[in-house]
N, C-alpha and C positions, 0 to 999 in steps of 0.2 A: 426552884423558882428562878426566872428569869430576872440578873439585876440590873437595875436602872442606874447608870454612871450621869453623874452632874458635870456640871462644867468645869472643873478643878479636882473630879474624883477620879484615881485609876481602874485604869480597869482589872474586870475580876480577874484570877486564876483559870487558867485554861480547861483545868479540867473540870470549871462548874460547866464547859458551854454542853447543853443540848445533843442527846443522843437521835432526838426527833424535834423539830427537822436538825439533820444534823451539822451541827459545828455551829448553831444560834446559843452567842452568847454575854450578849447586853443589848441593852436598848437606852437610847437618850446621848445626852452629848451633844457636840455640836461638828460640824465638818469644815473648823478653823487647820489650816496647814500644821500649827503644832499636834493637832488631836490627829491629823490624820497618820501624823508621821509617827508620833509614838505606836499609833495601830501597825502599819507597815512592820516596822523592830519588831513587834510584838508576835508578827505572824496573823493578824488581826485583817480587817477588811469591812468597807460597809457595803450596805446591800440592800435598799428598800425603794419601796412605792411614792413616788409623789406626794405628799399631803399625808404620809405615814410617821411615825416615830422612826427615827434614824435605828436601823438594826445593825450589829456586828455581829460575825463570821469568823468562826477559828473552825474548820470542819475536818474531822477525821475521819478514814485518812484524805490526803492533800493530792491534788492532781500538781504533778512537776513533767517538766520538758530541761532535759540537758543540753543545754544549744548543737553539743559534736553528737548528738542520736535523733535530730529533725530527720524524718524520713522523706525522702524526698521520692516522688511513683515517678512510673515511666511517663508517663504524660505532663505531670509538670517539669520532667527533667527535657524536654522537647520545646514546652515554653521557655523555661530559661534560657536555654541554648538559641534561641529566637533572640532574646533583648530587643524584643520592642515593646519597650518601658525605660523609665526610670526612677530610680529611688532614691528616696532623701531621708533623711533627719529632719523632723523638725521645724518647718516652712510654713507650714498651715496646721498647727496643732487642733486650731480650735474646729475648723475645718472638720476633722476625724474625727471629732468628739459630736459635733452634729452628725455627720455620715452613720457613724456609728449606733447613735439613737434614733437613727430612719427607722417607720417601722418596718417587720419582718414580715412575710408569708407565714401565715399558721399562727404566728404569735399578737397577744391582746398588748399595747402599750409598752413602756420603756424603762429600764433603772435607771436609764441616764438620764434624769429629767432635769432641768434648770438647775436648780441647788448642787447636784452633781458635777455639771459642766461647770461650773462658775468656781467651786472648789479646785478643782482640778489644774485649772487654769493659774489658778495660785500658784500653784505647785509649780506648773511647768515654769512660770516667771522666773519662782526659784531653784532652776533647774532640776528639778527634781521628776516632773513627769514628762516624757516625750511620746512622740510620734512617729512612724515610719511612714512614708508616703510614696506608693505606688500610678506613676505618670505617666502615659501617652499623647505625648501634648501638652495640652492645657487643661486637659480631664482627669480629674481624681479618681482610679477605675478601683484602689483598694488601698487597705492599710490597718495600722492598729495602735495602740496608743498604750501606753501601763507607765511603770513607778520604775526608777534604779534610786538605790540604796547602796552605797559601797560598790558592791560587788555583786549585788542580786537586782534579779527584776522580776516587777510583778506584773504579768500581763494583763488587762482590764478590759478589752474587748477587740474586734477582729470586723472587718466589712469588704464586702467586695461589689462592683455594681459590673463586673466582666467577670465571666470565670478565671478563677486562680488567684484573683487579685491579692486577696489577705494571705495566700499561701505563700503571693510573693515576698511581699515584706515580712513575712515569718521565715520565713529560708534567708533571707540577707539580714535580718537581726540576730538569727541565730550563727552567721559566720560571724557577725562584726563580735558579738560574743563570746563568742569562741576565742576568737584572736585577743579582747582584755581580759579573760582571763574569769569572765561569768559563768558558774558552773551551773546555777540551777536557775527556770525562771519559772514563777507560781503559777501555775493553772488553774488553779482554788479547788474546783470542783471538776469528777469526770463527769467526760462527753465521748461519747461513741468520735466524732469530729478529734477531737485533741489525740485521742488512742489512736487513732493511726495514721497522727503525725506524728508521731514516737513518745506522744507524753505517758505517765505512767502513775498510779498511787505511790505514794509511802506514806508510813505511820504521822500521828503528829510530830511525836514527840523525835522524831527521824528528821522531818521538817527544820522544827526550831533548833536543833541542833547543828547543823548547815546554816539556816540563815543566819545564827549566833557567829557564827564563824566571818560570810561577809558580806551583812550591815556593816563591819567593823573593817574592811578593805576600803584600802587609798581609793576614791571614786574616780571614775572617769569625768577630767573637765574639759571636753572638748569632742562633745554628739557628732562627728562627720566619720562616715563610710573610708575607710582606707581605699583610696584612687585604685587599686589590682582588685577589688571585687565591685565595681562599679558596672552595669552593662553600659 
């Protein structure tokens, strides 16, 4: 049975969540910055509809990306090499988080709906969730937005309105990454898209094992691109 967590209750044991659909496992709560950030530690995540009960997510196994295994194709390695763009940290968070919930081709509606953005937002005040921001000009053309914790980041969504654009700011997140010393950043779930840009399964329990390690790393306090990978 699926359990309902209150507003002062923790959350279940990992291994009650859901083999179908899988890694569902609670419902209810609320999406105040403390709940969301014990979820994050936890390995946890939420994930619902509009006008739905708040669901949580621990899915086995976990889609990861190692920031030094971004694979970069021969064609976006021709875009980069161009740099006409620019990328930022953090300038228009809220920004990404609307782009982001633009809707898709093929796809009905959005997880990012109001309640989500407005949460999120919290975060980011409390430095805790950022952005990367891919620029030509004064046009937002791509970018992506997730959670760092210590030493991990959770990536939470991805947009591009130019081709390449999200892949740009995925390759320069994944160097600045690199360089503090981020080993792993959550994927949640695969995607044919994520696989080959180098992300990969592992078990859960593979997972929270790693993230146990760092959540619990000196954080980065100071979100700017080192000036030598800048275009």
């Amino acid at each position: 049975m699926l359990t309902y967590v209150f507003a002062q209750s923790p959350f279940p044991d990992l291994r009650q969540a859901l083999a179908a659909p899988n890694g569902l496992l609670a419902a209810g709560g609320d999406l105040s910055p403390a709940r969301l950030l014990s979820a994050y530690r936890a390995g946890i995540f939420p994930w619902f509809n509009a006008g739905e009960p708040i669901l949580w997510w621990s899915p086995d196994p976990r889609m990861v990306l190692i920031p030094s295994q971004f694979q970069v194709s021969h064609s976006l390695k021709k875009v980069l090499r161009q740099r006409a763009f620019e990328v930022r940290f953090d300038t228009q968070f809220s920004q990404v988080m609307q782009a982001c919930a633009a809707p898709r081709k093929g796809l009905a509606g959005t997880w990012i709906h109001e309640e989500m953005i407005a949460a999120y937002q919290q975060l980011h005040q409390q430095g805790y969730a950022h952005s990367v921001e891919v620029w030509q000009g004064d046009e937002l053309i791509g970018g992506l937005y997730g959670m760092a914790i210590g030493r991990m980041f959770y990536g939470e969504s991805m947009f591009s309105v130019q081709p390449n654009g999200s892949k740009i700011a995925l390759a320069y997140l994944c160097k600045q990454l690199a360089r503090w010393q981020f080993t792993l950043i959550d994927c949640q779930m695969y995607t044919p898209h994520l696989a080959s840009l180098g992300a990969r399964e592992i078990s859960r329990d593979e997972f929270i094992r790693q993230l146990t390690e760092l959540v619990n790393c000196v954080p980065v306090s100071n979100w700017q691109f080192d000036a030598d990978l800048l275009p």
